[in-house]
C-alpha positions as CSV (number, residue, x, y, z in Angstrom):
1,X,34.4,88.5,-5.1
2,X,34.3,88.3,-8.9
3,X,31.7,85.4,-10.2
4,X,32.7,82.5,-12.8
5,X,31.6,83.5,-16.1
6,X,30.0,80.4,-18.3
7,X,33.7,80.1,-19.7
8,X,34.8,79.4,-16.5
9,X,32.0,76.8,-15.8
10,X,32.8,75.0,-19.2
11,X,36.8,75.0,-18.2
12,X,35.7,73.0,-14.7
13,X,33.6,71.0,-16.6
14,X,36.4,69.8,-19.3
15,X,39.2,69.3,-16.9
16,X,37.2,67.3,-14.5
17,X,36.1,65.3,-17.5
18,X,39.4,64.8,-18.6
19,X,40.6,63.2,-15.6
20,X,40.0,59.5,-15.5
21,X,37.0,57.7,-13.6
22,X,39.1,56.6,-10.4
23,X,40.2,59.9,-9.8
24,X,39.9,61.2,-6.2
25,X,38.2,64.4,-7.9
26,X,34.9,63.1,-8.2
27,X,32.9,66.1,-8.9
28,X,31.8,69.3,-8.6
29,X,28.5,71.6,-8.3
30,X,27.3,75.1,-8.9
31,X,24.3,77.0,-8.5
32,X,22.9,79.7,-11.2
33,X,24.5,81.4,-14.3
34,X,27.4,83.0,-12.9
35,X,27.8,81.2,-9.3
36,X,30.1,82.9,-6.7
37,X,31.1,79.4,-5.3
38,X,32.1,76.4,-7.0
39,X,31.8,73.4,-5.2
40,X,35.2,70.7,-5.7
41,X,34.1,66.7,-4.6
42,X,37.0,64.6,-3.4
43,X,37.1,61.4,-1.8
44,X,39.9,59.4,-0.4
45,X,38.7,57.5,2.6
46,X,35.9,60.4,2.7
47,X,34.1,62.4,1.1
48,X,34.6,66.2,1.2
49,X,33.8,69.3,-0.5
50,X,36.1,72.2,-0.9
51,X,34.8,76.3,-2.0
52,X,36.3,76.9,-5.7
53,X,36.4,81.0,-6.0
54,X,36.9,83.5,-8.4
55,X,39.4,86.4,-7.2
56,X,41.1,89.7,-9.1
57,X,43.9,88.0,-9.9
58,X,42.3,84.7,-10.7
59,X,41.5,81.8,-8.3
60,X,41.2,80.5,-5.3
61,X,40.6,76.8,-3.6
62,X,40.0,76.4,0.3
63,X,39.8,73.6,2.6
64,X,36.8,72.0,3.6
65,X,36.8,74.4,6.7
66,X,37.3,77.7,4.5
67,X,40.8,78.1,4.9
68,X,42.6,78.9,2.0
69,X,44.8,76.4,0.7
70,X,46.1,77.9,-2.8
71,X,45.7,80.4,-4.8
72,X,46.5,80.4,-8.6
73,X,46.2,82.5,-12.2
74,X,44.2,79.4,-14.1
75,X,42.1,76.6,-13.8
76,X,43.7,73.9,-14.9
77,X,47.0,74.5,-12.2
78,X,44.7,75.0,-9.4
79,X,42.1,72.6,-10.0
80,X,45.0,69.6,-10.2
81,X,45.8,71.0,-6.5
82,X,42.7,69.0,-4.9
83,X,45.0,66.0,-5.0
84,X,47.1,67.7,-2.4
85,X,44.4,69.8,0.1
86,X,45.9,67.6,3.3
87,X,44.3,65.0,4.7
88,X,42.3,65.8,8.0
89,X,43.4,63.8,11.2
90,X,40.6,61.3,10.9
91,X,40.6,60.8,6.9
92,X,44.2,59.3,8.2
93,X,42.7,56.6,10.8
């Protein structure tokens, strides 16, 4: 699995910045120069965390469970696509 360069890192940084405070984005972490794993924040009714990876053909967002959810060439298009990782049965109660 490739790892985010410090492009990539700036890039998370400046959309999740550019989204405004009551967005259900509400973060993100990542650990070293060039992490393997970049961790999404969202909260609706809970928080959760979802694995941000790099892949050949260019990225990749799971569930908080590490299924894959979607796949996609850039940022900015798959980053947008926390808003619609489903809801788990008991974020819905």
């Amino acid at each position: 699995m490739p790892d985010f360069s410090p492009d990539d890192i700036d890039e998370i940084d400046r959309l999740w910045r550019s989204l405004p405070p009551s967005h259900m984005w509400t973060g993100w972490a990542a650990a070293g120069d060039r992490p393997e794993i970049v961790w999404i924040f969202r909260t609706l009714t809970h928080w959760r965390r979802f694995p941000l990876t790099r892949t050949e053909a260019g990225y990749a967002l799971s569930d908080d469970r590490g299924n894959l959810f979607r796949e996609a060439g850039s940022l900015g298009e798959l980053l947008l696509a926390v808003e619609s990782v489903p809801r788990r049965a008991a974020d819905q109660a």
